[in-house]
DOGU-675686 format. One record per atom (N, C-alpha, C): atom name; residue in one letter; chain; x, z, y. Coordinates in pm, 1 decimal. Example, Ala and Ser with C-alpha at 12.3 -4.5 7.8 and 13.67 -1.06 7.14 Angstrom:
<atoms>
atom,rest,kette,east,up,north
N,a,A,1319.0,780.0,-569.0
CA,a,A,1230.0,780.0,-450.0
C,a,A,1320.0,780.0,-330.0
N,s,A,1285.0,708.0,-225.0
CA,s,A,1367.0,714.0,-106.0
C,s,A,1290.0,787.0,3.0
</atoms>
This chain:
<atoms>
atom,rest,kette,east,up,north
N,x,A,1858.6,1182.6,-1326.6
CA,x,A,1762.6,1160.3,-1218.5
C,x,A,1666.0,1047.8,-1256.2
N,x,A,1537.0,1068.6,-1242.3
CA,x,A,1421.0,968.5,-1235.4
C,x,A,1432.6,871.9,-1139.7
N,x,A,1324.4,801.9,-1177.9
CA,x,A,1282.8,757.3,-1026.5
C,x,A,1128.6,667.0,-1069.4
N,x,A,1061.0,745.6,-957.7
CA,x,A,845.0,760.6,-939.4
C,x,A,843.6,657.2,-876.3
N,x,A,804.5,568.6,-878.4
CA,x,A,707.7,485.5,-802.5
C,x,A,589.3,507.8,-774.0
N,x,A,494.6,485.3,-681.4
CA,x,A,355.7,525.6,-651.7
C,x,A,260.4,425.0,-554.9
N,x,A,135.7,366.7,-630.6
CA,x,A,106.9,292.8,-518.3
C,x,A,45.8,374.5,-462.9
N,x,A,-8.2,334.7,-295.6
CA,x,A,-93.2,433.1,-267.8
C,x,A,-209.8,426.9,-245.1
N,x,A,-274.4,338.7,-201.6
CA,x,A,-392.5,293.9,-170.4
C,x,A,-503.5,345.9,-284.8
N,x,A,-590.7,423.9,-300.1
CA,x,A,-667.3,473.4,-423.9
C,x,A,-543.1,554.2,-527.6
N,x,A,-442.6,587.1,-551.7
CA,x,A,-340.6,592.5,-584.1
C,x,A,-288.1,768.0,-519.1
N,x,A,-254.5,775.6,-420.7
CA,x,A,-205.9,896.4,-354.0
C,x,A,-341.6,926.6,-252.1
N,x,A,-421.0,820.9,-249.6
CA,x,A,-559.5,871.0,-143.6
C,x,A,-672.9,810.2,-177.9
N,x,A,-762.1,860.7,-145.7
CA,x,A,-894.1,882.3,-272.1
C,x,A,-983.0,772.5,-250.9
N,x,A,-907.3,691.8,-104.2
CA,x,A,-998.5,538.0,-82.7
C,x,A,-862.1,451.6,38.1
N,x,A,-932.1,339.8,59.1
CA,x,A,-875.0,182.9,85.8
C,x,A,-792.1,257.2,207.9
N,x,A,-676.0,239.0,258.0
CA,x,A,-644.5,276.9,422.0
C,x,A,-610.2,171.3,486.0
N,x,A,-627.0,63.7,454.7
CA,x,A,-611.8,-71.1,504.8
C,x,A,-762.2,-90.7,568.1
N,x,A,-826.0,-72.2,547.1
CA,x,A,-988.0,-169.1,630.6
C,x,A,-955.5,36.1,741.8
N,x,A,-943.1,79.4,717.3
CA,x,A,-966.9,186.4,795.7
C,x,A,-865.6,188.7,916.8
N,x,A,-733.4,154.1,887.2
CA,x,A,-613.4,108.1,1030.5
C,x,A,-741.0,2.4,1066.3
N,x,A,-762.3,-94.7,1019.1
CA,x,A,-817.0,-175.5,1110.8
C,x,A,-939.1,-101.6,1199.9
N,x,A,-995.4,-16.1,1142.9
CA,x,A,-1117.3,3.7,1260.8
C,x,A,-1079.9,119.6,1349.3
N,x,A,-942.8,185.2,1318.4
CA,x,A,-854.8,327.7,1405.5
C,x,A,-834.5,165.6,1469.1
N,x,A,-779.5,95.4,1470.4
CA,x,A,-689.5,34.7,1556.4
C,x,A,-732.1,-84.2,1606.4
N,x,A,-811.2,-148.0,1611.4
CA,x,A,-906.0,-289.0,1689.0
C,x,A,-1010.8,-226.9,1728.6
N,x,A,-1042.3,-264.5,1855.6
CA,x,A,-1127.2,-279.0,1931.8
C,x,A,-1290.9,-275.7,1867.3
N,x,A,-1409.6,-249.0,1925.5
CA,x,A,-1529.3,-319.5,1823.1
C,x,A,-1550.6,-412.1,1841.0
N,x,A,-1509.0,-449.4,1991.4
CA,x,A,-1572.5,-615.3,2029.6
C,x,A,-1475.2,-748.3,1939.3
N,x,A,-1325.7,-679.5,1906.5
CA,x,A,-1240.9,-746.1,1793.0
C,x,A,-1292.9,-771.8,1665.8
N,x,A,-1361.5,-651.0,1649.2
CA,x,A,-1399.1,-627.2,1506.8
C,x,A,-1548.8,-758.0,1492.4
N,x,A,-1594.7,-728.3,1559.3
CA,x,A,-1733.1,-824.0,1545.0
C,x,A,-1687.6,-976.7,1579.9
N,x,A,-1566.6,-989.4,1649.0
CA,x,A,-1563.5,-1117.0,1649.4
C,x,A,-1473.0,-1170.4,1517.4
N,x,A,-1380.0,-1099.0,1439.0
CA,x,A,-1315.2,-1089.0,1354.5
C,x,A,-1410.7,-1090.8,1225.9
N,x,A,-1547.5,-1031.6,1227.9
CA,x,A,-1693.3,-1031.2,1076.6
C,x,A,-1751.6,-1156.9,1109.1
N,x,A,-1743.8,-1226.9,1226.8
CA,x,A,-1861.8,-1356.9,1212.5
C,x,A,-1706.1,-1480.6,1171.6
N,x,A,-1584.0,-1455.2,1242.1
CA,x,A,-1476.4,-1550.7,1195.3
C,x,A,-1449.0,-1553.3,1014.7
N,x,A,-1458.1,-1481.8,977.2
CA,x,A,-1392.7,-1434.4,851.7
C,x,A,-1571.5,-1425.4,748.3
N,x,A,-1611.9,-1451.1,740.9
CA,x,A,-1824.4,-1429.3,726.0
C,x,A,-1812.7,-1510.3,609.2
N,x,A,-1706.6,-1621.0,594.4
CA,x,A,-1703.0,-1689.5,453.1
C,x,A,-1609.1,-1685.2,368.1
N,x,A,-1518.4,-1631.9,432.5
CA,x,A,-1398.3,-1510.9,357.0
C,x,A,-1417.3,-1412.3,257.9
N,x,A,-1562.8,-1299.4,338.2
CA,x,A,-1609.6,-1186.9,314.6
C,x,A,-1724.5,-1209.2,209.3
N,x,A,-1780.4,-1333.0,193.2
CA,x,A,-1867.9,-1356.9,111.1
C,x,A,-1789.7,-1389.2,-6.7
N,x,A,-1712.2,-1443.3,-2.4
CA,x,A,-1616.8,-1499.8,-117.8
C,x,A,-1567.0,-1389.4,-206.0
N,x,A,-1484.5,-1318.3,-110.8
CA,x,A,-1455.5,-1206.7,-181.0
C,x,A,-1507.5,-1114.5,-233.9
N,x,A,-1644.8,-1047.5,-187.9
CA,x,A,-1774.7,-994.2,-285.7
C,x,A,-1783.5,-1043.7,-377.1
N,x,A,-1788.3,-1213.5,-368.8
CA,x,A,-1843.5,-1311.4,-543.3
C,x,A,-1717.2,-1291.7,-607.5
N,x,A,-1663.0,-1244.2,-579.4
CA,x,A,-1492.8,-1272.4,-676.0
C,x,A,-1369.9,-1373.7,-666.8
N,x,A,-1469.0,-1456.4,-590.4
CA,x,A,-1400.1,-1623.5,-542.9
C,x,A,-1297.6,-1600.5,-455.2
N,x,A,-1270.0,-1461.2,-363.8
CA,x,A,-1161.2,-1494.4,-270.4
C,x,A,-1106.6,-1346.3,-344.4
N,x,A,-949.2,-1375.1,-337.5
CA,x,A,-880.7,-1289.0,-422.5
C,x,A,-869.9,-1142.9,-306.8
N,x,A,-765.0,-1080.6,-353.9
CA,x,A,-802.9,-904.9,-243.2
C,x,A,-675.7,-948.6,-119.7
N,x,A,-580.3,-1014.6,-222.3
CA,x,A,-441.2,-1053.4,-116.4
C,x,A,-449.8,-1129.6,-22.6
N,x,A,-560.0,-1246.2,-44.1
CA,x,A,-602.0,-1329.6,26.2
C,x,A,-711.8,-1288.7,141.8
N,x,A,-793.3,-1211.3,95.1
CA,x,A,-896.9,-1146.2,198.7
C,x,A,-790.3,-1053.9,292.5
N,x,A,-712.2,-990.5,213.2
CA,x,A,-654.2,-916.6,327.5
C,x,A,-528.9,-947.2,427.3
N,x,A,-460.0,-1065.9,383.8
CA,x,A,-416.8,-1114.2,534.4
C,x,A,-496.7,-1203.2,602.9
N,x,A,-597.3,-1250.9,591.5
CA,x,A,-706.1,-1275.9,644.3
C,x,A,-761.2,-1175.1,775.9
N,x,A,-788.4,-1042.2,746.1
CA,x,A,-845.7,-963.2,811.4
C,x,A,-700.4,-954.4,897.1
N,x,A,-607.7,-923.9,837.2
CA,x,A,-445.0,-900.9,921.0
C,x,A,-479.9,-1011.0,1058.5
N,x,A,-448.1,-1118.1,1015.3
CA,x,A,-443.3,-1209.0,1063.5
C,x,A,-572.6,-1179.3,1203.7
N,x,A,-670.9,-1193.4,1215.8
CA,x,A,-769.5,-1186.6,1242.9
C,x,A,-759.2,-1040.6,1378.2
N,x,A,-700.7,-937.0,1319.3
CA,x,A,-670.3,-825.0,1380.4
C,x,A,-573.6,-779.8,1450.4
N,x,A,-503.2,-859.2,1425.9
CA,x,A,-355.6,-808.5,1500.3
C,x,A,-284.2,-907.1,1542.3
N,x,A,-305.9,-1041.7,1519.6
CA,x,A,-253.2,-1145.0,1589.4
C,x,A,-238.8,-1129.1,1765.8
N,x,A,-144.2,-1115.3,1842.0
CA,x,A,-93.2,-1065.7,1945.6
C,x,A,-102.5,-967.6,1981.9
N,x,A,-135.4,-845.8,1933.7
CA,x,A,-88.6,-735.1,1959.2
C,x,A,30.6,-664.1,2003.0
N,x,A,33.9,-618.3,2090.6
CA,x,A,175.9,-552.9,2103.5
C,x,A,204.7,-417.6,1957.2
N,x,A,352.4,-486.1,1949.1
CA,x,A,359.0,-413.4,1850.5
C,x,A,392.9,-265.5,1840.3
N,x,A,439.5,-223.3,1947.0
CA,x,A,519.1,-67.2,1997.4
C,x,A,375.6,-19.3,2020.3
N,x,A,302.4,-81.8,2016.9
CA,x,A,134.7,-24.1,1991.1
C,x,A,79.6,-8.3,1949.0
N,x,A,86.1,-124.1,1808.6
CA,x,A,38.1,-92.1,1690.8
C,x,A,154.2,7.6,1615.6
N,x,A,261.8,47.4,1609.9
CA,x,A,323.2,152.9,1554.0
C,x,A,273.9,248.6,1624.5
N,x,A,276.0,287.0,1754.4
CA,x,A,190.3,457.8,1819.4
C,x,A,97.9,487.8,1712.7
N,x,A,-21.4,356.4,1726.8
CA,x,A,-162.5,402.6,1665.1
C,x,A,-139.1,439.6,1501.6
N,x,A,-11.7,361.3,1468.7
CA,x,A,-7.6,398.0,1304.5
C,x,A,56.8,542.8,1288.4
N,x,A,137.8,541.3,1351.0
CA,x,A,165.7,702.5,1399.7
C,x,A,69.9,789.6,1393.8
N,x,A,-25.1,777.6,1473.6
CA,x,A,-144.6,903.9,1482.5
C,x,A,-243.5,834.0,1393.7
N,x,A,-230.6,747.0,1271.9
CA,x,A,-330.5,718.8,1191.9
C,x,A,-259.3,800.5,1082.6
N,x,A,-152.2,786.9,1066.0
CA,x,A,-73.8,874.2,963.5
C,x,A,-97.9,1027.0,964.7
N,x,A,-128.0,1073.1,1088.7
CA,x,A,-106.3,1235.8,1107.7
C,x,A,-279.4,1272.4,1113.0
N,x,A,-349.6,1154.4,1149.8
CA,x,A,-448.4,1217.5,1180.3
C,x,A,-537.4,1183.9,1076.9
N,x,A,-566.8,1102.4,1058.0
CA,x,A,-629.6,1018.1,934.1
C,x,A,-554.1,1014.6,773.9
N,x,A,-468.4,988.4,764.6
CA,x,A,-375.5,1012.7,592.0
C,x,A,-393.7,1122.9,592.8
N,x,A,-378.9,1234.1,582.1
CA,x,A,-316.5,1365.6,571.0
C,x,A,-478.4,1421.4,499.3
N,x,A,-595.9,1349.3,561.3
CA,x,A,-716.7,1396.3,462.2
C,x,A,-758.1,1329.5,357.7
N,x,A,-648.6,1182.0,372.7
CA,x,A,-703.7,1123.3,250.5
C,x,A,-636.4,1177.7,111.4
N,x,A,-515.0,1202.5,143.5
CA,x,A,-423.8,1221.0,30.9
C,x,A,-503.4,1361.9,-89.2
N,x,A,-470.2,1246.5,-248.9
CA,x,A,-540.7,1340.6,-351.4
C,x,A,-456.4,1443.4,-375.8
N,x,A,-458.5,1599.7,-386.4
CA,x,A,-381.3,1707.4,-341.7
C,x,A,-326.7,1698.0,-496.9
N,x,A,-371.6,1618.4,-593.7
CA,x,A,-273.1,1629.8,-713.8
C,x,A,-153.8,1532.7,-704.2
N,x,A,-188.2,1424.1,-642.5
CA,x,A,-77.5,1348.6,-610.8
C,x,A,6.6,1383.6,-519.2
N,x,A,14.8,1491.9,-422.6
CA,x,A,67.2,1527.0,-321.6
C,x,A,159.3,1637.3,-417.2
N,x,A,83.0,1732.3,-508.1
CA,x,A,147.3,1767.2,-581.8
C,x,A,270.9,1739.3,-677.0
N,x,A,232.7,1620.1,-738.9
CA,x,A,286.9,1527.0,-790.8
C,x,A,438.5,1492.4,-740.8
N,x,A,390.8,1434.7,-637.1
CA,x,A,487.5,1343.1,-528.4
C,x,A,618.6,1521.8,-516.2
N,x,A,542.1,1607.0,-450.9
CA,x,A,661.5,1727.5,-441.1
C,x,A,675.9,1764.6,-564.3
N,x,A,653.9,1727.4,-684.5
CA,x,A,704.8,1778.0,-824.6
C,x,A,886.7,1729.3,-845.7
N,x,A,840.2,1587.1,-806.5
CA,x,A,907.9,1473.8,-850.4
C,x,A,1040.6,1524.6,-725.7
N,x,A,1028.5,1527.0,-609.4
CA,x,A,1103.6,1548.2,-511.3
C,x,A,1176.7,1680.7,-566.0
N,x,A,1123.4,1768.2,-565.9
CA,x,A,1169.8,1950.9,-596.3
C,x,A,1291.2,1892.3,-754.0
N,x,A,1247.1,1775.5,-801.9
CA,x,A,1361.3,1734.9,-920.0
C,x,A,1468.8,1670.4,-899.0
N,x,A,1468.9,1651.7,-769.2
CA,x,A,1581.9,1536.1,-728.2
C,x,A,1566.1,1381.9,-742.7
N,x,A,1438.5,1391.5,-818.4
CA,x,A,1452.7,1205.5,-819.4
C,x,A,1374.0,1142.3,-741.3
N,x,A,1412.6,969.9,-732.3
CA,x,A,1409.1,926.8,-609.8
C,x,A,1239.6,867.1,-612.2
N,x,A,1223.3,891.8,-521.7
CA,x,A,1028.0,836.7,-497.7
C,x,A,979.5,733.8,-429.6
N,x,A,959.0,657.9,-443.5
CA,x,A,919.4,528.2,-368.6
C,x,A,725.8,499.1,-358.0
N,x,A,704.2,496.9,-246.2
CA,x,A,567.0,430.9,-239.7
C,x,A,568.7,265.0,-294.6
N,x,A,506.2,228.8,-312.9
CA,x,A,499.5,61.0,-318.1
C,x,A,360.8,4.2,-302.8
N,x,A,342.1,-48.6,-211.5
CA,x,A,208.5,-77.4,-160.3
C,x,A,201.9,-186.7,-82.9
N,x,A,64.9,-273.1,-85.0
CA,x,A,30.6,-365.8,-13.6
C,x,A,-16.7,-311.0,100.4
N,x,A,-35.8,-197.4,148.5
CA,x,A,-53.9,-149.0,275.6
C,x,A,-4.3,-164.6,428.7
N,x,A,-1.5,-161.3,504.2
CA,x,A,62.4,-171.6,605.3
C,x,A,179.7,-67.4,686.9
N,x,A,301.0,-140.8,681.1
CA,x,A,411.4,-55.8,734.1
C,x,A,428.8,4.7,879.3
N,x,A,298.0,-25.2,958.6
CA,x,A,306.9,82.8,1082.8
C,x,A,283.6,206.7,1059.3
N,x,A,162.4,259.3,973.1
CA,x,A,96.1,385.3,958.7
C,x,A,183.8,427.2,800.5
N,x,A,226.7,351.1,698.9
CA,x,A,296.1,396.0,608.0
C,x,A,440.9,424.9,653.8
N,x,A,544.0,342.0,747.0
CA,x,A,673.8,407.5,763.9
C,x,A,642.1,544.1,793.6
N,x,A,585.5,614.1,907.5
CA,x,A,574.6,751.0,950.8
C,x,A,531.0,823.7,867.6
N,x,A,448.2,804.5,798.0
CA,x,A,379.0,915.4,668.5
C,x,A,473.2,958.5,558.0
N,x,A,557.9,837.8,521.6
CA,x,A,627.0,842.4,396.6
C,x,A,802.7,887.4,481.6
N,x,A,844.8,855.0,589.6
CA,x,A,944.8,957.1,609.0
C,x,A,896.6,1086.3,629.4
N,x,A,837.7,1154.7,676.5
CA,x,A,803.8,1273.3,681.8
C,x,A,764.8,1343.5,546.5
N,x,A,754.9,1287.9,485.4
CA,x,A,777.4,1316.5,343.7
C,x,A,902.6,1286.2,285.9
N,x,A,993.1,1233.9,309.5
CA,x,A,1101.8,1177.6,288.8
C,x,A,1110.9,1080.0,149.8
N,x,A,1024.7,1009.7,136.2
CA,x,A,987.8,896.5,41.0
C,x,A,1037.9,753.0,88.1
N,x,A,1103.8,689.5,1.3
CA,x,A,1120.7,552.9,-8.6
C,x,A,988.3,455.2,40.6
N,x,A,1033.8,345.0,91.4
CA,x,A,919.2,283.4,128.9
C,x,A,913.9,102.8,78.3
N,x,A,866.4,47.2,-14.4
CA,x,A,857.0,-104.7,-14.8
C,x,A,642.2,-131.7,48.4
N,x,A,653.5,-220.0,100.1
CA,x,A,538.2,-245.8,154.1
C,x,A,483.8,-363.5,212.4
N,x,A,367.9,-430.8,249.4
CA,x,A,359.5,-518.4,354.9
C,x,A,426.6,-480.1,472.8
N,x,A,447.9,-595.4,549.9
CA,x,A,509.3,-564.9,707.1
C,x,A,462.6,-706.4,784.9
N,x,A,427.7,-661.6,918.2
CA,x,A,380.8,-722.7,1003.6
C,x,A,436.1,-793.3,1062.5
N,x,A,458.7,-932.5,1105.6
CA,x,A,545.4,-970.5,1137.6
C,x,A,568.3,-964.4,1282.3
N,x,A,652.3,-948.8,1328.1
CA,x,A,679.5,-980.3,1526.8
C,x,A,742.9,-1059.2,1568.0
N,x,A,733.5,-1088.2,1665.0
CA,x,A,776.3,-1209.9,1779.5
C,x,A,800.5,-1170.7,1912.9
N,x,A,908.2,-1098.1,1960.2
CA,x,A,918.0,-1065.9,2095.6
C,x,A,794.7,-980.3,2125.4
N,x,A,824.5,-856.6,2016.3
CA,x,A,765.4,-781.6,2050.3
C,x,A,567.8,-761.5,2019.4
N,x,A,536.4,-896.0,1984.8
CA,x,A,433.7,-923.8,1977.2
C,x,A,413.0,-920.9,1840.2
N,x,A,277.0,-916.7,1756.0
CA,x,A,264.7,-958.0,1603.1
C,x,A,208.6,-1083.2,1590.3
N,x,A,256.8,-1122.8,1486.5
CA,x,A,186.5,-1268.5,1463.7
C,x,A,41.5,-1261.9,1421.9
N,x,A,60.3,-1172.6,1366.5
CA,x,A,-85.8,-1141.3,1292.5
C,x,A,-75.2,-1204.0,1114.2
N,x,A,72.6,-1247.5,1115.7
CA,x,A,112.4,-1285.6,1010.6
C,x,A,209.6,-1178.5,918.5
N,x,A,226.0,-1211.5,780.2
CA,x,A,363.8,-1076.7,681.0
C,x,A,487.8,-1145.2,723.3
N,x,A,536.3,-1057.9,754.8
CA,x,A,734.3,-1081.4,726.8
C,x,A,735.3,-1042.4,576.3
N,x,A,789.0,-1189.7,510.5
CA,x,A,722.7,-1184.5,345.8
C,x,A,632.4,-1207.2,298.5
N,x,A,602.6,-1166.8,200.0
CA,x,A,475.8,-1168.9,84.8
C,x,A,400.2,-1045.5,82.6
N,x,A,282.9,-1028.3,106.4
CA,x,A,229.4,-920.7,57.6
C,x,A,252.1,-835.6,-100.5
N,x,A,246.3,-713.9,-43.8
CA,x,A,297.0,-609.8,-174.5
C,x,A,216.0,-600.1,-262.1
N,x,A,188.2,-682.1,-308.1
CA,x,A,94.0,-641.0,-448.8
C,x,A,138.1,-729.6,-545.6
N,x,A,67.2,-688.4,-678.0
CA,x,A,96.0,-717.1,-783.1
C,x,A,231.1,-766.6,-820.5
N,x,A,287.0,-878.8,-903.9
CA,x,A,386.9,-913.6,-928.2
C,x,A,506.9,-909.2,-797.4
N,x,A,470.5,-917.8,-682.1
CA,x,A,583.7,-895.4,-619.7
C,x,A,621.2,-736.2,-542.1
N,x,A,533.4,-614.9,-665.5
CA,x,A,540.8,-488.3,-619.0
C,x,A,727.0,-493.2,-724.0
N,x,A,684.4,-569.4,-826.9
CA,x,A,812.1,-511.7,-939.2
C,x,A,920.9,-592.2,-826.9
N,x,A,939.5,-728.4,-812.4
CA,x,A,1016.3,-782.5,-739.5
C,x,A,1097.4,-751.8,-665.0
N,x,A,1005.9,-642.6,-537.6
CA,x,A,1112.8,-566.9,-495.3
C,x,A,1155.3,-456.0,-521.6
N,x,A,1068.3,-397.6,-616.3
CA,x,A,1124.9,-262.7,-689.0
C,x,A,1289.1,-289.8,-761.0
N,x,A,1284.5,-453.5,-775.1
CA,x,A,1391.5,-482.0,-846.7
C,x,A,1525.5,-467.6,-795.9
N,x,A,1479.5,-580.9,-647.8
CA,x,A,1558.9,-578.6,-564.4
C,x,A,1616.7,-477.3,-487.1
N,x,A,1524.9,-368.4,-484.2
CA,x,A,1591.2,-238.9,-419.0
C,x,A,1673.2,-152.7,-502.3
N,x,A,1631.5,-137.8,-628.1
CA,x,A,1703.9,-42.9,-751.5
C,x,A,1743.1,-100.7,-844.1
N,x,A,1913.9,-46.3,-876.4
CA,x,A,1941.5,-49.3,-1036.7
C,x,A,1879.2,59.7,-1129.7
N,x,A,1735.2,-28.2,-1205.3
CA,x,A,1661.5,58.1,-1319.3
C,x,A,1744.8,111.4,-1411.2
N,x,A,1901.8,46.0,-1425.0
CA,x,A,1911.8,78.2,-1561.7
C,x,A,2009.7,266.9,-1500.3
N,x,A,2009.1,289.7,-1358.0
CA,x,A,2093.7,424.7,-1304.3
C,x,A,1954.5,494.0,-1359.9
N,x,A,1861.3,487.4,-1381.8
CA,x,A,1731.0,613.6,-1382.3
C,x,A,1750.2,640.9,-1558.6
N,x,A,1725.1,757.7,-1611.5
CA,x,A,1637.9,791.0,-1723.1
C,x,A,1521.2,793.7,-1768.3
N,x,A,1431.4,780.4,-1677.8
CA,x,A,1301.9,760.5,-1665.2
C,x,A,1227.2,710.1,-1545.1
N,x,A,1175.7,611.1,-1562.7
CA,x,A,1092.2,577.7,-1478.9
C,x,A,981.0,609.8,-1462.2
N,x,A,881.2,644.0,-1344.2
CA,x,A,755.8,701.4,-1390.5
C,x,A,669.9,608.0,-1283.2
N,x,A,526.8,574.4,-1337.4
CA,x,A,452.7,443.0,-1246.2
C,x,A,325.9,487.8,-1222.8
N,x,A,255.2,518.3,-1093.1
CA,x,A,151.9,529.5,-1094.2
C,x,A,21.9,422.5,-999.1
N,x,A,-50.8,409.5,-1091.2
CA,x,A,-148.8,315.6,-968.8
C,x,A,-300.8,327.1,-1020.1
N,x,A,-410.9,257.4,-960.1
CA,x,A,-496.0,248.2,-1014.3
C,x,A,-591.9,182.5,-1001.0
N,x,A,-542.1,15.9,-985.6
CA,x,A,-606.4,-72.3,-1011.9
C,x,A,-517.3,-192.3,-1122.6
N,x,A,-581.3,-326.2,-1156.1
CA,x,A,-525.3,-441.8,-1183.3
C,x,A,-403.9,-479.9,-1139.3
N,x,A,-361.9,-478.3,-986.6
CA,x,A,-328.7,-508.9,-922.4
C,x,A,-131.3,-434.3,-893.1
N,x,A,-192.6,-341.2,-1007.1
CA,x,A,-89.5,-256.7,-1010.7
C,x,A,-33.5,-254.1,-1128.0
N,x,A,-77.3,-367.2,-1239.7
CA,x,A,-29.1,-325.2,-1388.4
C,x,A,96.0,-428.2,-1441.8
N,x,A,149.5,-478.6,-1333.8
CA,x,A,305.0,-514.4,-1311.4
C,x,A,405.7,-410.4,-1292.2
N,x,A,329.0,-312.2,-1186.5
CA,x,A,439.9,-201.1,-1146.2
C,x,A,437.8,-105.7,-1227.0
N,x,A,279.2,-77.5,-1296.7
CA,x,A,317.5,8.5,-1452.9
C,x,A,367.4,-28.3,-1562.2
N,x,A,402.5,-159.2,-1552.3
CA,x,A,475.2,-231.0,-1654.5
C,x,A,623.6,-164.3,-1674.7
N,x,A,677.9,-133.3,-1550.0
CA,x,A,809.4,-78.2,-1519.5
C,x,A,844.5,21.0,-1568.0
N,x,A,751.6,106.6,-1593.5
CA,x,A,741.5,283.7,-1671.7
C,x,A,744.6,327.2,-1779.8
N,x,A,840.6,398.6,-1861.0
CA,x,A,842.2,445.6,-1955.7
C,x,A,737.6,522.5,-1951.4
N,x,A,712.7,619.2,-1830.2
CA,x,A,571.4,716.2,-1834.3
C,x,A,487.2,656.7,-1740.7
N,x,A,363.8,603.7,-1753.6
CA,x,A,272.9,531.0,-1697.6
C,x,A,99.5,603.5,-1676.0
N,x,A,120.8,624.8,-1526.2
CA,x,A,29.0,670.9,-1494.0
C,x,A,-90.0,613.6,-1425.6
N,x,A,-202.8,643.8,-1487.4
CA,x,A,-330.1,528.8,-1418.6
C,x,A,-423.4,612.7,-1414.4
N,x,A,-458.8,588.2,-1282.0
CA,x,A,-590.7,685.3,-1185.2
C,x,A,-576.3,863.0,-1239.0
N,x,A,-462.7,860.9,-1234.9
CA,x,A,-474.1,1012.4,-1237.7
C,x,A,-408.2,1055.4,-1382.4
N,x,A,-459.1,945.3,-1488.3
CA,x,A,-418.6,1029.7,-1616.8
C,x,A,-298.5,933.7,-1694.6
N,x,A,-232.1,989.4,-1770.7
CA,x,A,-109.3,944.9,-1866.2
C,x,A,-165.5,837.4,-1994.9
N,x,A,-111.2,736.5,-1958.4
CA,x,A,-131.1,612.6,-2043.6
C,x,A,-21.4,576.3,-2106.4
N,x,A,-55.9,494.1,-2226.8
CA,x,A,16.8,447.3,-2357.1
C,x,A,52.3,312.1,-2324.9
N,x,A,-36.1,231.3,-2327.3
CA,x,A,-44.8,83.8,-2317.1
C,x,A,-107.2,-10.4,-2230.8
N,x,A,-81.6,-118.5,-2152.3
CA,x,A,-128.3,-150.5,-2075.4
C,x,A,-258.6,-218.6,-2046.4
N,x,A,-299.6,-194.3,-2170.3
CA,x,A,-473.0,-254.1,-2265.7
C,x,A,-545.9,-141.9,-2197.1
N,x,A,-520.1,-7.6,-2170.2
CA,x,A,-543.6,118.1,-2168.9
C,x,A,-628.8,68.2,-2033.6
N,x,A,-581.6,10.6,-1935.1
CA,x,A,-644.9,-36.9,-1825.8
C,x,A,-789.2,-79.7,-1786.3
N,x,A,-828.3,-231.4,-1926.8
CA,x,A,-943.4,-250.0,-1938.1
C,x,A,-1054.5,-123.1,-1980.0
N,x,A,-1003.7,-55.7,-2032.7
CA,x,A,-1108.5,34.3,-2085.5
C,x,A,-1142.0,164.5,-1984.2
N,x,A,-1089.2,178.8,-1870.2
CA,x,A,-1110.5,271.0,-1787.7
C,x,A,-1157.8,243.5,-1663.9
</atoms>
């Protein structure tokens, strides 16, 4: 038995689903007060100066800080069924049921958000490591329970969840920077779609 890892974000769907929960799920009058709060955040991060992990609990923060949370799971619910289901790239969907129809085990791993990713990825019956929102009596902080899922702490908990050495093959797919920790993990290493050698292979694509 294998076992796939997959990020998903650009990865299993053909663009960002993080800035998009936010505009399924805040308000506009949130949203505009959330672009003039965050206005030197957003500039930063265009110049390169504010990193992607950092811009994006930023916007978290900004968006969901007291929210009820049995609310923000509904809306991730019907962001999953209504919204994912057109993003997903039908080769990776392919993919993803290749890997399943083999018996081995599949894990998403993503800095994404675990309201609209728990529901998508059980119904697929996929493993899940991810950001998660934190709550407070019900409420969100607008803060992670944890570290955000990216980069070096995608392997971290890949670690912590699996013994690598039970698989025969590992297989890694992603397709950014951000992800070339978790293709580090792969004997077969997959980036933006196609089968890679080395992790140099990155800069050049």
């Amino acid at each position: 038995m294998d076992l796939a890892l997959f990020d998903f974000d650009g990865t299993i769907t053909s663009r960002d689903t993080f800035t998009d929960f936010v505009r399924f799920a805040v308000s506009r009058r949130r949203l505009i007060a959330g672009q003039l709060v965050l206005m030197p955040l957003i500039v930063g991060y265009k110049l390169g100066v504010v990193p992607t992990h950092a811009i994006r609990a930023a916007i978290a923060h900004a968006a969901f800080r007291g929210a009820d949370h049995a609310r923000l799971r509904e809306l991730g619910a019907r962001f999953a069924r209504e919204v994912i289901r057109d993003l997903v790239r039908p080769s990776m969907q392919s993919k993803i049921e290749w890997h399943l129809a083999r018996g081995d085990t599949v894990a998403v791993v993503s800095a994404s958000l675990d309201v609209y990713l728990e529901p998508w990825c059980a119904e697929l019956g996929l493993d899940l490591l991810c950001t998660r929102i934190a709550v407070s009596d019900g409420v969100a902080t607008g803060r992670y329970q944890g570290k955000d899922c990216c980069g070096p702490e995608k392997t971290r908990r890949v670690r912590e969840r699996y013994d690598l050495t039970r698989y025969e093959v590992i297989h890694a797919y992603g397709d950014t920077h951000e992800d070339a920790e978790l293709l580090a993990l792969g004997q077969k290493k997959h980036y933006r779609g196609k089968e890679i050698v080395d992790l140099a292979e990155l800069g050049r694509r």
